[in-house]
NUMI-230746 format. One record per residue (C-alpha): x, y, z; residue number from 1. Coordinates in pm, whole numbers. Each point is the difference from the previous one (the first is absolute). Example, Ala and Ser with C-alpha at 12.3 -4.5 7.8 and 13.67 -1.06 7.14 Angstrom:
% NUMI-230746
<<1230,-450,780>,1>;
<<137,344,-66>,2>;
***
This chain:
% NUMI-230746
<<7513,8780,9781>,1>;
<<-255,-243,-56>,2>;
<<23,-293,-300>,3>;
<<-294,125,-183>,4>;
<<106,239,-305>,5>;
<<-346,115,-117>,6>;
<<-50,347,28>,7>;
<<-249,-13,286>,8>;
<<218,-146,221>,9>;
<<-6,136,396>,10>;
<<258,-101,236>,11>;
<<-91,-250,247>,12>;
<<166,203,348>,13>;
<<-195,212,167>,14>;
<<92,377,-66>,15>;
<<380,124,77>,16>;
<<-214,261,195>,17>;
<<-187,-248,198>,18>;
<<230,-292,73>,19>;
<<82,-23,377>,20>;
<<369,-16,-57>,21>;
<<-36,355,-138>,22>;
<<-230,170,280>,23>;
<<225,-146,228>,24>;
<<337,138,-180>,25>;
<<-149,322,12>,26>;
<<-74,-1,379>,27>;
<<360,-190,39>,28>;
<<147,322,-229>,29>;
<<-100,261,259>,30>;
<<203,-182,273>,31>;
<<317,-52,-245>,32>;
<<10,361,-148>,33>;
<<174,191,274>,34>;
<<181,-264,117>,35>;
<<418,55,-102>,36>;
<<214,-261,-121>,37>;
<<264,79,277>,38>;
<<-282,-89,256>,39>;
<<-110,-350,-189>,40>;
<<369,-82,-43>,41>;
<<90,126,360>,42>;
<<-316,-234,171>,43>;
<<111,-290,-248>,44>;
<<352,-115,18>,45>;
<<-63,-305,-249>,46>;
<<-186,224,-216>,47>;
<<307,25,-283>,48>;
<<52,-411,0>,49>;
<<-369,-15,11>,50>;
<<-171,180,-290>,51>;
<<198,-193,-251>,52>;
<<-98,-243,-284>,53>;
<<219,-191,-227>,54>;
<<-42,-224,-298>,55>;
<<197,-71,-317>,56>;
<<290,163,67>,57>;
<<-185,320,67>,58>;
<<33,161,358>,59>;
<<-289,238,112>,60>;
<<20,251,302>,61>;
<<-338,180,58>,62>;
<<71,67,352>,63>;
<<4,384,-115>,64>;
<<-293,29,-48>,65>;
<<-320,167,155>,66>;
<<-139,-337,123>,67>;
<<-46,-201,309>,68>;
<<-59,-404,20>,69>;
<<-359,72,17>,70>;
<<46,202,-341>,71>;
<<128,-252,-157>,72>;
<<-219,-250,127>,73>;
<<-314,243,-87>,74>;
<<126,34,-374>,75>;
<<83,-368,-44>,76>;
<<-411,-96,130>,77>;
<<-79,345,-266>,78>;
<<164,-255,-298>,79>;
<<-179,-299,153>,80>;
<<-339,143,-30>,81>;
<<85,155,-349>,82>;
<<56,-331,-132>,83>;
<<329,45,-56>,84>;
<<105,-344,-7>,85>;
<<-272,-104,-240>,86>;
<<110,296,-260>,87>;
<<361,-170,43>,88>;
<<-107,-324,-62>,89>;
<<-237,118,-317>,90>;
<<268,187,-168>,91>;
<<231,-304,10>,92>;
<<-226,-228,-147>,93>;
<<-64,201,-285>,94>;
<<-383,173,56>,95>;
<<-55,311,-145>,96>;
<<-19,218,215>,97>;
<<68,335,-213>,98>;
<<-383,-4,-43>,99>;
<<7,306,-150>,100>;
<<203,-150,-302>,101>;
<<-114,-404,49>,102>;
<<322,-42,-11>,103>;
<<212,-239,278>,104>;
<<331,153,220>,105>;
<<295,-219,-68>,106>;
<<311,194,28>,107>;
<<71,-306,240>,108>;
<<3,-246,-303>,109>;
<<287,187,-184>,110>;
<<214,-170,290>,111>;
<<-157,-316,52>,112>;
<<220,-345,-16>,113>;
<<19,-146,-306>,114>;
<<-288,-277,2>,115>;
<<-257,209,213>,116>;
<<-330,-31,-118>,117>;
<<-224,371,12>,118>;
<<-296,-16,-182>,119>;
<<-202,321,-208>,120>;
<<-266,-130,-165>,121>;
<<158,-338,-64>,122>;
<<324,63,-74>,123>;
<<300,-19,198>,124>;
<<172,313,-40>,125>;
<<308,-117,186>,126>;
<<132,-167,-312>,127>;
<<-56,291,-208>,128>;
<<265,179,213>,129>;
<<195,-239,-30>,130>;
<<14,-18,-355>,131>;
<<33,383,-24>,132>;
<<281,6,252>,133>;
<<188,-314,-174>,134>;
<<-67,255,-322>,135>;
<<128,249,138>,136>;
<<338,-187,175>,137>;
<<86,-129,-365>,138>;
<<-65,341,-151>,139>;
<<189,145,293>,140>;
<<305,-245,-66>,141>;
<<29,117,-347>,142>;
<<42,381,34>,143>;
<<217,-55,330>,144>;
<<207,-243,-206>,145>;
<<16,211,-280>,146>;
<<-138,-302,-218>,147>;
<<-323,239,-120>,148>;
<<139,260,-274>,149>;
<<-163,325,-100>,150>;
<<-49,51,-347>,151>;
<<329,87,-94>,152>;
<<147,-276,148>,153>;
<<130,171,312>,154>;
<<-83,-123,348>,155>;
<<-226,164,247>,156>;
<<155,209,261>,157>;
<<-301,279,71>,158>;
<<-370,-132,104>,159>;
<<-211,274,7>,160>;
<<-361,-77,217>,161>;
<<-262,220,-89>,162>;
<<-289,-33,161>,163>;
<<-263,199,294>,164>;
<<-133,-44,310>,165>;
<<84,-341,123>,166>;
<<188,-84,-309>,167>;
<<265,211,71>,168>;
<<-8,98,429>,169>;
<<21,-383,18>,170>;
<<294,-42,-257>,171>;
<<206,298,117>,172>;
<<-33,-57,390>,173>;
<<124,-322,-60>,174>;
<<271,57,-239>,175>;
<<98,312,303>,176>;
<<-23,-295,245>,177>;
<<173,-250,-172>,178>;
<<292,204,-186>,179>;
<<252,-202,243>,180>;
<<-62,-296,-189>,181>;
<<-67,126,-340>,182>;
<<219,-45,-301>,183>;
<<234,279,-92>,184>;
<<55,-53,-364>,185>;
<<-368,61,-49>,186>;
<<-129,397,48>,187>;
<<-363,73,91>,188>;
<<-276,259,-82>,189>;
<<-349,18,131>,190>;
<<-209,230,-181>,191>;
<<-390,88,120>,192>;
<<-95,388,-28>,193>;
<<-138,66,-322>,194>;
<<218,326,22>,195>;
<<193,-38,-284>,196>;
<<292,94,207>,197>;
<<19,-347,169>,198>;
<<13,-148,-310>,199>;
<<240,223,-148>,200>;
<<245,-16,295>,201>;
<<-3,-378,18>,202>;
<<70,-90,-346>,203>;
<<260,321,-59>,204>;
<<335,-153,90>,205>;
<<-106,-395,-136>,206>;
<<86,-190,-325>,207>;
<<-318,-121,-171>,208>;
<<163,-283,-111>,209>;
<<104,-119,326>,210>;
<<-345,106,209>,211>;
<<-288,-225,18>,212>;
<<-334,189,146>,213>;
<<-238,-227,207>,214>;
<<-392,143,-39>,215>;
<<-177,-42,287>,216>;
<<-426,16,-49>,217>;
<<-219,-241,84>,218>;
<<-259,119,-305>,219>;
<<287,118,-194>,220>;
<<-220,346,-14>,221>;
<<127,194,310>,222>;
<<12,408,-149>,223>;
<<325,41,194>,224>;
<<205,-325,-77>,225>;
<<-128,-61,-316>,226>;
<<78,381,-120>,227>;
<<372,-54,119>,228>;
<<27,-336,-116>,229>;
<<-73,116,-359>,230>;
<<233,260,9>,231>;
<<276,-191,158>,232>;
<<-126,-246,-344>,233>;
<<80,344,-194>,234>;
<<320,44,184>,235>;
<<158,-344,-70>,236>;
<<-155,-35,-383>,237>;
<<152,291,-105>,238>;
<<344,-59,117>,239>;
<<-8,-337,-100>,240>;
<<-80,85,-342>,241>;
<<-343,42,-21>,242>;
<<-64,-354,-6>,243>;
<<-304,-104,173>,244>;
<<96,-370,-5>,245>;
<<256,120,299>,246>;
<<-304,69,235>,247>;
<<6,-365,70>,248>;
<<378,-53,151>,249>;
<<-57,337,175>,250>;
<<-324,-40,160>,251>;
<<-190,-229,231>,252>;
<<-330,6,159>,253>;
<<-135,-50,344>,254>;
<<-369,-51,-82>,255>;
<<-319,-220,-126>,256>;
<<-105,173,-299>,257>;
<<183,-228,-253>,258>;
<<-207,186,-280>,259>;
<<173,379,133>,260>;
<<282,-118,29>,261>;
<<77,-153,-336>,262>;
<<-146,335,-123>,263>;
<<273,158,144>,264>;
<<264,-228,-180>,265>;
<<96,-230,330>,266>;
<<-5,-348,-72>,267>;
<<-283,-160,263>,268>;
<<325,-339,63>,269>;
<<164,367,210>,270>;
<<-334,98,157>,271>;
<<-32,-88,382>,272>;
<<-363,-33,105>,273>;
<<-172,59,363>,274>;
<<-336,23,138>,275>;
<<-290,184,114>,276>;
<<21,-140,341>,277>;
<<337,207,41>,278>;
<<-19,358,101>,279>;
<<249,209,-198>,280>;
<<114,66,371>,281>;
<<40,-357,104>,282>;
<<171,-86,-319>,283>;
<<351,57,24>,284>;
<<102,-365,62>,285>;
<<-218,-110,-352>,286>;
<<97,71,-326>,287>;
<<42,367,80>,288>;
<<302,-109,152>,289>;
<<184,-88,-296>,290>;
<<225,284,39>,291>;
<<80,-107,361>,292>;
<<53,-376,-101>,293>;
<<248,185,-325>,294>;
<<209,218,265>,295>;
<<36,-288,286>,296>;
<<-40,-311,-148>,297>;
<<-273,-288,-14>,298>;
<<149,-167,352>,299>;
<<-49,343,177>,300>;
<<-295,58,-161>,301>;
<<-129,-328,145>,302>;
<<167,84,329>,303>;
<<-212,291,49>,304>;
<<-320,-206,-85>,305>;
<<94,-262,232>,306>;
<<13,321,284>,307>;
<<-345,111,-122>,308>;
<<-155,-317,10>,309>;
<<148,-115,419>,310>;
<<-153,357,77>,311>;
<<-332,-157,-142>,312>;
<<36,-271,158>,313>;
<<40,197,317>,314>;
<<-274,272,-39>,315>;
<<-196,-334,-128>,316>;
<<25,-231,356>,317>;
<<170,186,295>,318>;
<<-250,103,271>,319>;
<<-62,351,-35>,320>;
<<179,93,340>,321>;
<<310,-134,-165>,322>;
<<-100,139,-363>,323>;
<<239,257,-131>,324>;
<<-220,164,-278>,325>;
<<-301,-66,247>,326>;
<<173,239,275>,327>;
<<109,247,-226>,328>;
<<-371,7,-181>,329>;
<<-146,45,295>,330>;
<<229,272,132>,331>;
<<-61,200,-278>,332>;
<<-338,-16,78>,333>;
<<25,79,345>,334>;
<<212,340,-96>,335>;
<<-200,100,-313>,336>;
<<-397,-73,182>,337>;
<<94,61,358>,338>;
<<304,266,18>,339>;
<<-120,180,-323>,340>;
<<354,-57,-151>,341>;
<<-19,94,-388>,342>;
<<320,-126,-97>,343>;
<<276,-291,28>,344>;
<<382,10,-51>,345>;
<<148,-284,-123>,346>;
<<384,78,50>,347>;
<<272,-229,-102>,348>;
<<325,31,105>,349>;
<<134,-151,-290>,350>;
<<145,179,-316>,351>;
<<-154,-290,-232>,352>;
<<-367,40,156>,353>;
<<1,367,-136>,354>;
<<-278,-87,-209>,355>;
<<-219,-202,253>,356>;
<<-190,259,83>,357>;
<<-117,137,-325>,358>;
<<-104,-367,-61>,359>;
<<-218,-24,338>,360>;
<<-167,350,-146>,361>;
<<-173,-202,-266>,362>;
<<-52,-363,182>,363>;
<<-179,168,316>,364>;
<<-168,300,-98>,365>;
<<-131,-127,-330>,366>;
<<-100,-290,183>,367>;
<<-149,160,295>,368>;
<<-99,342,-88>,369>;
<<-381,-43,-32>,370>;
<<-273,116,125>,371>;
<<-282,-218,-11>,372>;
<<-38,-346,151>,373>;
<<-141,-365,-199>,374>;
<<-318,120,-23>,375>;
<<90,363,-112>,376>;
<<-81,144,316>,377>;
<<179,311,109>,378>;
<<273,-69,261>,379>;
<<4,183,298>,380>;
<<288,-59,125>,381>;
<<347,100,-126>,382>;
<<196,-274,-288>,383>;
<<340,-15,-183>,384>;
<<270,235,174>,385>;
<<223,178,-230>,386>;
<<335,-184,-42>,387>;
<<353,171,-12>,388>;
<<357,2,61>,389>;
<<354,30,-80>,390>;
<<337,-189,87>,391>;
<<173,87,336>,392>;
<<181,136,42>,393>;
<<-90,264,-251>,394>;
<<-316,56,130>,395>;
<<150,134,346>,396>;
<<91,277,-180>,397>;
<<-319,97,-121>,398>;
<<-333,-115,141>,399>;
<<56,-177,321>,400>;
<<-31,359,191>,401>;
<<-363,-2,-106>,402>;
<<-23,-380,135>,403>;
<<185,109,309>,404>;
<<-106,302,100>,405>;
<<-316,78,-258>,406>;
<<-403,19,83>,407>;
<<-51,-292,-172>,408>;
<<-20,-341,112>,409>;
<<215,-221,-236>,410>;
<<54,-433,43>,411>;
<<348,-88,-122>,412>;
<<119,-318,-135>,413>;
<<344,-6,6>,414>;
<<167,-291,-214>,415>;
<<382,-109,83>,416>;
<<243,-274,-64>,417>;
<<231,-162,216>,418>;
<<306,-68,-293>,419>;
<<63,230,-244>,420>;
<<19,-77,-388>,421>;
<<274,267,19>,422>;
<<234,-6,289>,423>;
<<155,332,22>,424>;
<<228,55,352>,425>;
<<-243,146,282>,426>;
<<-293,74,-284>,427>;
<<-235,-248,113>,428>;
<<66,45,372>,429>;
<<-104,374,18>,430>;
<<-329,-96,-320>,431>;
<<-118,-258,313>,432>;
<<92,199,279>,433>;
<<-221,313,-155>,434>;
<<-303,-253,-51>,435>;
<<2,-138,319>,436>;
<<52,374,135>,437>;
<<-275,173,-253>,438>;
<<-254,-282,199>,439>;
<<122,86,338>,440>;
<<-6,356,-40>,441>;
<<-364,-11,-137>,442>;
<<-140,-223,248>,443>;
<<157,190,336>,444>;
<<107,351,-120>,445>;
<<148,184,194>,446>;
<<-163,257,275>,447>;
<<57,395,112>,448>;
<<179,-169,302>,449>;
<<213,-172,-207>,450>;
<<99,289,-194>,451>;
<<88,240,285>,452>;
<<192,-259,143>,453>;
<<185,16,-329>,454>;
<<91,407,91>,455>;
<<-228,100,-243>,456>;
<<-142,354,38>,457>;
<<-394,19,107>,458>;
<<-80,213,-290>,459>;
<<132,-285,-212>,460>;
<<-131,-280,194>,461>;
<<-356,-51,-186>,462>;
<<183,-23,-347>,463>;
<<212,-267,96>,464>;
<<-286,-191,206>,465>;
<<-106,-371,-167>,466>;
<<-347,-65,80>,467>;
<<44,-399,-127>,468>;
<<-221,-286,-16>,469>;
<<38,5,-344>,470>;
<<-89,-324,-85>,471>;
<<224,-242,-198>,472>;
<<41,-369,-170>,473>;
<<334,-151,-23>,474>;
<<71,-248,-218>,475>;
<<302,-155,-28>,476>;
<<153,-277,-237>,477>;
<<349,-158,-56>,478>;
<<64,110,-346>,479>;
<<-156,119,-283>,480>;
<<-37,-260,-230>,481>;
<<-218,-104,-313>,482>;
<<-199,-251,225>,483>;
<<0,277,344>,484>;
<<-122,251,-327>,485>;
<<-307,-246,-75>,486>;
<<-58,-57,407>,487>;
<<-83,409,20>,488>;
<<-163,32,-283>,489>;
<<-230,-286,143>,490>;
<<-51,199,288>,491>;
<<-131,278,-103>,492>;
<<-188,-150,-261>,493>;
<<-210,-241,300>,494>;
<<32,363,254>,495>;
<<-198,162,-282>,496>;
<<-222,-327,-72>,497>;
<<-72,32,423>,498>;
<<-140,318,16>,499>;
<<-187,-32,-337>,500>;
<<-220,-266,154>,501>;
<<-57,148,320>,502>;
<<-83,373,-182>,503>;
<<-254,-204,-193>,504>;
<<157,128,-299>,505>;
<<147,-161,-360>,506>;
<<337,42,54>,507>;
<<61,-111,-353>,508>;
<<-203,184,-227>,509>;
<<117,367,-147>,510>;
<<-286,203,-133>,511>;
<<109,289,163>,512>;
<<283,-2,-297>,513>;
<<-278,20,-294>,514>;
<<-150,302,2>,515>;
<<302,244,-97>,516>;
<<103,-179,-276>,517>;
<<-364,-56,-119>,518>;
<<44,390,-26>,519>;
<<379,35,-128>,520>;
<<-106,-195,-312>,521>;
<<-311,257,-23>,522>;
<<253,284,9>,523>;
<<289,-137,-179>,524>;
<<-152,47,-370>,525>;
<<-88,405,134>,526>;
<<347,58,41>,527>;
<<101,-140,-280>,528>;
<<-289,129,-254>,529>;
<<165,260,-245>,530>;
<<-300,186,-7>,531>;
<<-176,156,291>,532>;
<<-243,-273,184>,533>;
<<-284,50,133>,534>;
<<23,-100,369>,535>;
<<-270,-117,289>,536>;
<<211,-31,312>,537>;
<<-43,254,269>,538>;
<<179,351,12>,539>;
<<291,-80,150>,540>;
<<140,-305,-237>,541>;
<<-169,211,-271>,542>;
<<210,318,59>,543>;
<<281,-265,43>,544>;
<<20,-194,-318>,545>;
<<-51,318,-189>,546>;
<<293,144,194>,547>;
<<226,-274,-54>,548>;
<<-63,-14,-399>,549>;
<<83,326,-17>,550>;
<<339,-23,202>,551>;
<<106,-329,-166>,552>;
***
């Protein structure tokens, strides 16, 4: 990522293709492939202690991995000669480097100190979000309290987000994450699929004159959340009377189009603004958090921006030897370019995490699944992994044999925590003991030897065989807390931002998004004609529109 914004910008590195770092990963990748795990272990005693890194209450082992000291030496010179530190340093101070949209990255200012100075054209955005988020504490104060009344005079106990994309992944992770510490006189809804069954099933069991809806879109024109946000405005008018004055005790907006949103009947003193330098999927700690600052509280709210921001801080100065999003960037680049891996599973073995990896979906493979570089050349090279996962130990039960014992090649980060939010007896004994075993059993196996030896019949022998050197991350915390929340978040968020820059790709614009909706609002009006249209698609979504009015 360069500083320049104008549409003719070209990177200053050298080719991914042609830097030396690279030619000489891909000689260094013919010695590591058949090498085994056991062996690099077995040859390196230390190797455990070694391939550690730690910062900000985070604890990384990447000793599982595929990797020798001259790997990691080899990928940390490929980030030097892609400028890596220079991308870091231009993102920080505000550049815009989304050159496709002239627009600067600064996720990182959502968390900066009070007093910070980060300047867009001028201004100093850093005291924007602090006015929005000392709006939003106030605001958050009075429902919590119960000091804001609906229109009846009741007080709030169901906040419903609706929302898409980052305005919702963001919210609901979070409020997943954060439940522990959420208030429990207070009942929450999320709401994002424009199936009318989402809706429906959210709002079924609440009182309208005890739920307040939170509308989430930047333009205040998203199809999806503004077509459920004005029939959740149906839903609550109509069973509080039919008086549209009510709109404005029951509804709030998370946007900057003051002139939609009064439109709509919110008054603009309840409307929460943020900016075009924050990605919907880098958003969650901004305004689109108001449902996460309602549920926890502003202290925890600020707790978990406080964790976001000393993972900045981190990603921002450490050497990149020592740099936790750094190592895991580069990892994934050294599995998805070298190994031909096509996918990552991020596993937390935490109940409250459930939702982690659905949010990772959207921050790394919106941000990284492209296919040209800064100059729109084709890439020819592989970018953006597919992201997935599930809690442990749930998943055990379901895909870890194809992990185990499958064709494919699949990285693993597992995700654990020292103290339980829940202690439960032996429960989070045996949840530890199966992550720590899931990472030793993928990383040795277990061989025909070892088997016999077990009395197991030869004709059985090759189904019970685990090839292993199945690589893995562990990372390992304390406790999951609002701030540790923030601190993982962050690292993904900088992982993603590290492989972005050394791809040669915008990690942070989303065309690929465009072009089906371009079309649904094409077709929409076809389906919905009462009389027969005339229609110019091709054969196929021809014959199926004209199917589907006849079956509806």
């Amino acid at each position: 990522m360069a500083t320049s914004a104008t549409p003719g910008y070209t990177p200053k590195a050298e080719p991914l293709a042609k830097r030396k770092a690279w030619l000489d990963l891909q000689n260094h990748y013919q010695e590591v492939r058949p090498q085994h795990l056991k062996k690099l272990f077995a040859e390196d005693p230390q190797r455990g202690e070694r391939m550690t890194a730690e910062a900000v209450g985070i604890f990384l082992d990447y000793s599982k991995n595929r990797i020798t000291d001259r790997t990691v030496q080899l990928l940390i010179q490929l980030a030097e000669e892609s400028g890596l530190r220079s991308n870091i340093d231009a993102m920080f101070r505000g550049e815009k480097i989304n050159f496709t949209e002239k627009r600067a990255v600064l996720h990182v200012a959502l968390r900066a100190p009070r007093g910070t100075s980060i300047l867009v054209d001028g201004q100093n955005v850093v005291a924007d979000v602090h006015a929005v988020l000392d709006k939003m504490t106030e605001f958050s104060n009075r429902v919590r309290s119960g000091a804001w009344k609906g229109h009846s005079g009741k007080r709030i106990r169901n906040i419903v987000n609706i929302g898409i994309g980052g305005s919702d992944l963001g919210p609901v992770m979070a409020y997943e994450a954060l439940k522990h510490y959420r208030e429990r006189d207070l009942t929450f809804r999320f709401v994002s699929n424009v199936d009318g069954t989402d809706l429906a099933e959210a709002a079924r069991d609440l009182d309208a004159a005890e739920t307040l809806f939170i509308v989430s879109s930047k333009t205040f024109t998203t199809l999806e959340t503004m077509t459920n946000a004005h029939s959740a405005r149906a839903w609550s008018v109509a069973a509080l009377g039919g008086d549209e004055q009510s709109v404005a005790k029951h509804f709030v907006a998370v946007s900057t189009n003051a002139a939609e949103v009064t439109k709509f009947g919110i008054d603009t003193a309840n409307m929460f603004g943020f900016w075009d330098w924050v990605g919907g999927r880098y958003s969650m700690d901004s305004a689109i958090g108001l449902s996460t600052m309602l549920a926890i509280g502003p202290d925890h709210f600020r707790s978990m921006l406080h964790g976001f921001r000393e993972m900045d801080e981190h990603f921002h100065t450490a050497p990149f030897a020592q740099n936790l999003p750094v190592l895991m960037g580069l990892l994934g680049i050294w599995y998805t370019d070298f190994f031909g891996a096509q996918t990552v599973a991020v596993l937390p073995y935490e109940q409250y995490l459930k939702r982690f990896p659905a949010y990772l979906q959207q921050l790394t493979m919106e941000s990284n699944g492209k296919q040209v570089t800064f100059d729109g050349s084709k890439v020819n090279y592989a970018t953006g992994p597919i992201y997935w996962g599930e809690p442990g130990t749930s998943g055990q039960h379901s895909f870890y044999q194809l992990i185990h014992q499958g064709t494919r090649l699949i990285p693993c980060d597992f995700i654990a925590f020292a103290q339980p939010l829940n202690p439960l007896g032996r429960h989070h004994d045996m949840l530890i003991a199966n992550v720590f075993a899931q990472t030793e059993a993928l990383a040795f196996g277990k061989t025909p030897e070892q088997v016999k030896d077990e009395g197991t019949p030869d004709w059985l022998v090759p189904h019970r065989v685990f090839q292993g050197n199945r690589p893995s991350n562990t990372i390992l915390a304390t406790r999951l807390t609002p701030e540790i929340l923030g601190k993982l978040v962050a690292l993904y968020e900088h992982s993603v931002f590290t492989q972005g820059a050394i791809w040669q790709i915008n990690s942070f614009d989303q065309w690929g998004v465009e072009l089906g909706k371009v079309l649904a609002q094409r077709i929409i009006p076809e389906v919905e004609s009462r009389t027969e249209p005339s229609l110019g698609h091709d054969s196929s979504t021809n014959n199926l529109i004209r199917r589907y009015r006849k079956l509806k």
